[in-house]
C-alpha positions in Angstrom: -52.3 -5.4 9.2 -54.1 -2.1 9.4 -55.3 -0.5 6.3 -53.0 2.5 5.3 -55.0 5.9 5.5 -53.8 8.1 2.5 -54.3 11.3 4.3 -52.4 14.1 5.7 -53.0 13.0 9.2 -52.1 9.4 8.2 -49.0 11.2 6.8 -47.5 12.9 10.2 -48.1 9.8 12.3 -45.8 7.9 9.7 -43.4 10.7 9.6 -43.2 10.6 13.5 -43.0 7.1 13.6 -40.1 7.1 11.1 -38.2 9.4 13.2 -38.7 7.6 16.4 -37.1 4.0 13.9 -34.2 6.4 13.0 -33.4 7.0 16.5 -33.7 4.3 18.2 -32.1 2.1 15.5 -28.4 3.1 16.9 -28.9 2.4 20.5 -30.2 -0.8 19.5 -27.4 -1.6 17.1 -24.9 -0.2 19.9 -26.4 -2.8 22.3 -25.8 -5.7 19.9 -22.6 -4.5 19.0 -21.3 -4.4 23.3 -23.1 -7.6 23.2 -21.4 -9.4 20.6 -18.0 -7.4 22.3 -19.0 -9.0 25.9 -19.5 -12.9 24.4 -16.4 -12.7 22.7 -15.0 -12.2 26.6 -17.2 -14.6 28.2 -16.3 -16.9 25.5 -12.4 -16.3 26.3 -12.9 -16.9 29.9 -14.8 -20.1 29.1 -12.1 -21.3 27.0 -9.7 -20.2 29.8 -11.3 -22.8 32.5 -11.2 -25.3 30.5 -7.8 -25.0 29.3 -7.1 -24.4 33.2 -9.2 -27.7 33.7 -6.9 -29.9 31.2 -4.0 -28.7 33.2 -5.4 -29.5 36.3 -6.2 -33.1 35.1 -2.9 -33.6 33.7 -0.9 -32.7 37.0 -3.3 -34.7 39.1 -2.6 -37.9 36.5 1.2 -36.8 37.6 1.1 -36.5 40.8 -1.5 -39.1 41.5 -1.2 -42.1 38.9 -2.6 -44.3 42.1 -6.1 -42.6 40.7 -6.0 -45.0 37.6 -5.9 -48.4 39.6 -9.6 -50.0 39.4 -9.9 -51.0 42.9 -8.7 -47.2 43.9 -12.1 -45.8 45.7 -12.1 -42.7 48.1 -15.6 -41.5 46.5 -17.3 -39.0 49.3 -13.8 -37.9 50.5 -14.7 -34.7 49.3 -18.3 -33.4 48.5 -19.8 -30.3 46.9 -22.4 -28.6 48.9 -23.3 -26.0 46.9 -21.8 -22.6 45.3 -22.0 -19.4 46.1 -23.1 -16.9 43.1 -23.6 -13.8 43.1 -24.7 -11.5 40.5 -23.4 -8.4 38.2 -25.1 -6.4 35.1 -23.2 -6.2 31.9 -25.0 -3.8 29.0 -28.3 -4.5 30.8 -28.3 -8.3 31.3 -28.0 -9.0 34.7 -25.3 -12.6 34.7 -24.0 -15.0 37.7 -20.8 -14.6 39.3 -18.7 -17.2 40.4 -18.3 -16.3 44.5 -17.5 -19.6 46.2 -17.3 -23.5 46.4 -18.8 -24.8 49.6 -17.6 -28.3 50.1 -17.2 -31.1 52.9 -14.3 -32.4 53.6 -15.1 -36.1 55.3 -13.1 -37.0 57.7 -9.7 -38.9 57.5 -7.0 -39.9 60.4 -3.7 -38.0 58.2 -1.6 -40.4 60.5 -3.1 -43.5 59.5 -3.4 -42.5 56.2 -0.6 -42.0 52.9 0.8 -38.4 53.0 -0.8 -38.2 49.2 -4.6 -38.3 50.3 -3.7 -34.4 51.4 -2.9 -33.8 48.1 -5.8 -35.9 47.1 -8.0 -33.8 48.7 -6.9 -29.8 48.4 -6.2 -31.3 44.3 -9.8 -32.7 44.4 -11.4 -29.0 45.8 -9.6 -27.5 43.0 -11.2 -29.5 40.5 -14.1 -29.0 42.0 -14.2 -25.4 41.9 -13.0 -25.2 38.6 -15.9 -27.3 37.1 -18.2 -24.8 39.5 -16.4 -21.7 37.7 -16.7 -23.9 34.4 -20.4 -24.0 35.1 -21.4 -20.5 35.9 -19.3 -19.0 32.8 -21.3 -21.5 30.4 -24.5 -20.0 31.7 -23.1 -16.4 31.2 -22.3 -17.6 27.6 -25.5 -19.2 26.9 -27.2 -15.9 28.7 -25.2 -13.3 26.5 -25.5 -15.1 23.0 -29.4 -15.0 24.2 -29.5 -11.7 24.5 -27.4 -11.0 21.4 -29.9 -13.3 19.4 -33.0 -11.1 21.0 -31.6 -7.4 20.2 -30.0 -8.4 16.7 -33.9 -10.1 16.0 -34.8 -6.2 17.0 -32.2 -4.3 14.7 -33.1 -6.5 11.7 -37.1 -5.3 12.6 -35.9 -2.4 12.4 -34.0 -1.9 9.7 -36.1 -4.7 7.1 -39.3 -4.0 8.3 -40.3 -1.2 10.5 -38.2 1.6 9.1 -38.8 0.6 5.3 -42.4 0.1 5.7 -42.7 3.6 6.9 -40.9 5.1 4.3 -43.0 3.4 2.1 -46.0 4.9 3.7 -45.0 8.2 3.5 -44.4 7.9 -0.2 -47.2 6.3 -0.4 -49.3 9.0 1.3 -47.7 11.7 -0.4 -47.9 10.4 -4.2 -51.8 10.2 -2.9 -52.1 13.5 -1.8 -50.2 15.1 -4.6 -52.7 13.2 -7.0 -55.4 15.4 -4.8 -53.8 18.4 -5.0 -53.2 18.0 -8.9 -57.2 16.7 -8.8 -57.9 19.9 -7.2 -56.7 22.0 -9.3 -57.7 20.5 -12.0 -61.1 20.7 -11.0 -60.5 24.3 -10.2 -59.5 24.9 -13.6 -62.2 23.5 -15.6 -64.3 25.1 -12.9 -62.6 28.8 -13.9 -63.4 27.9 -17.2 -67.1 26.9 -17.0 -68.0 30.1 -14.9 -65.8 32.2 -17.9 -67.8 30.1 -20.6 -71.4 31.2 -19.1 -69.9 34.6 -19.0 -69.5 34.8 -22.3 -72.5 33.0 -23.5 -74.7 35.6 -21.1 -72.8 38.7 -22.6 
């Protein structure tokens, strides 16, 4: 850390530097706070899936019990090939956006086969999606409380270190310089008097 220069100079820079704290302190705590505002959402909406995903599970234990036999095996019937995200900026943090599922559908004679595989199979895209959608508004959680952590680290520099230490500073400086000036005149005194003294001794 740099040695503090006790001088009038030393004293505008900290003044300046104490103003520029002061004001940037509430944009900074207005961040966190729309921050903190926007994970509270994200977190809603993540909570929202998965009590959406629960449901989902449930009907398709209803409507499908056939799913809980062992032997029961239709694995590749319906495959993820990737999702679509796009993106959108919320208080300056730029987040994915669920667009789309892209899945394969493989393919299966509906003749030869029980009416309930159709249901198997638009029941099984749902799901799918949903854990996509699950996916993508974990990451926006994990993102925002992130961020949150980052401008809230910020604020507490702020307000603990930066704008305390220059306050200090200035005090500092200024206690300093009124010791000079009280030096000074001091020294202009006794000075007043000496010149006075060999006056009067000369007279």
């Amino acid at each position: 850390m740099a040695r503090l220069t006790l001088s009038k100079q030393a004293l505008i820079q900290e003044q300046e530097r104490l103003r520029l704290y002061q004001r940037l302190l509430p944009s900074l705590d207005l961040k966190r706070r729309q921050l903190s505002a926007a994970v509270k959402r994200a977190e809603a909406e993540l909570s929202r899936l998965e009590s959406e995903r629960r449901a989902l599970q449930e009907r398709i234990g209803e409507e499908l019990p056939m799913l809980a036999h062992p032997d029961f095996n239709l694995g590749g019937l319906v495959v993820s090939e990737g999702v679509d995200t796009g993106e959108e900026i919320i208080v300056g943090v730029r987040l994915p956006v669920f667009r789309r599922l892209r899945c394969r559908v493989a393919d299966y004679s509906r003749l030869a086969t029980p009416p309930w595989v159709d249901v198997l199979v638009a029941r099984w895209r749902q799901a799918l999606a949903l854990e996509a959608r699950i996916d993508v508004a974990a990451r926006r959680v994990a993102i925002l409380r992130r961020q949150v952590r980052k401008v809230t680290q910020r604020v507490n520099l702020f307000e603990k270190v930066l704008i305390p230490t220059a306050r200090n500073n200035i005090k500092r400086i200024r206690l300093h310089l009124d010791e000079v000036d009280r030096t000074a005149v001091v020294i202009s005194k006794l000075a007043k008097r000496k010149q006075q003294a060999a006056r009067g001794e000369m007279t």
